[in-house]
N, C-alpha and C positions, 0 to 999 in steps of 0.2 A: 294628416289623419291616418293616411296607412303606415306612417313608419311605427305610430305608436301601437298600431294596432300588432304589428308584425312586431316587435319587442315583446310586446304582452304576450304573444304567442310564445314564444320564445321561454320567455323568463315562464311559465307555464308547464313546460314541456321541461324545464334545468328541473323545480322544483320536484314532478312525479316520478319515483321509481320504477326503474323499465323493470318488466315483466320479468325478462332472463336471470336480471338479480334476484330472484324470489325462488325462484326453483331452482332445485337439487340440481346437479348433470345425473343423469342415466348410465345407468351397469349397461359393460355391453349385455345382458341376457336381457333387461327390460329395452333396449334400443332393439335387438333382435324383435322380440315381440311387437314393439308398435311397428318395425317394419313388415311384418309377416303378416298383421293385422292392416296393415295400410294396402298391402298387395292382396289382401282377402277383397275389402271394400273397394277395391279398384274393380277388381275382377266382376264382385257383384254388380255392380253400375252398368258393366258392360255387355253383362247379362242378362240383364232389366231392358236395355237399350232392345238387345237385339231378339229378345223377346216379343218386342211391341210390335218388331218388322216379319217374326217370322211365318212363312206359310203352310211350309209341312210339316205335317204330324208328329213327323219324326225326330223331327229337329225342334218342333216346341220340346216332346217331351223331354228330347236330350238336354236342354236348356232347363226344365224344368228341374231333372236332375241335378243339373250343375249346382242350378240355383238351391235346391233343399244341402247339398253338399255343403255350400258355403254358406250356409244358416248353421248347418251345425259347427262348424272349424270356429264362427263368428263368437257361438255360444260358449264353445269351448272354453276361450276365453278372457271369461268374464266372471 
């Protein structure tokens, strides 16, 4: 029973066209951009993080700053 089941999978998986096939490759300017937008979202996550932990004033707001900075770079664009 499991071999046919593990064939079935198989022949399943030959039959679907992988994902990669279907899209274009990336200009490097559009690779540039989801990489500069990947390291925006990085950033903001970790900003979010250390937001949650922090205790002085000072350093929420500097965080808060951060955080409105990279809301806007995020919107930019889009």
């Amino acid at each position: 029973m499991a071999r046919g089941w593990e064939s079935k999978s198989v022949e399943s998986q030959q039959s679907e066209p992988e994902p990669a096939q279907k899209k274009r490759p990336l200009t490097a300017a559009e690779q540039a951009q989801a990489t500069r937008r990947e390291g925006l979202e990085l950033s903001r996550g970790r900003i979010l993080r250390e937001l949650e932990t922090a205790r002085s004033d000072v350093h929420r707001t500097a965080l808060e700053n951060a955080l409105k900075f990279l809301d806007e770079e995020l919107g930019k664009g889009q």
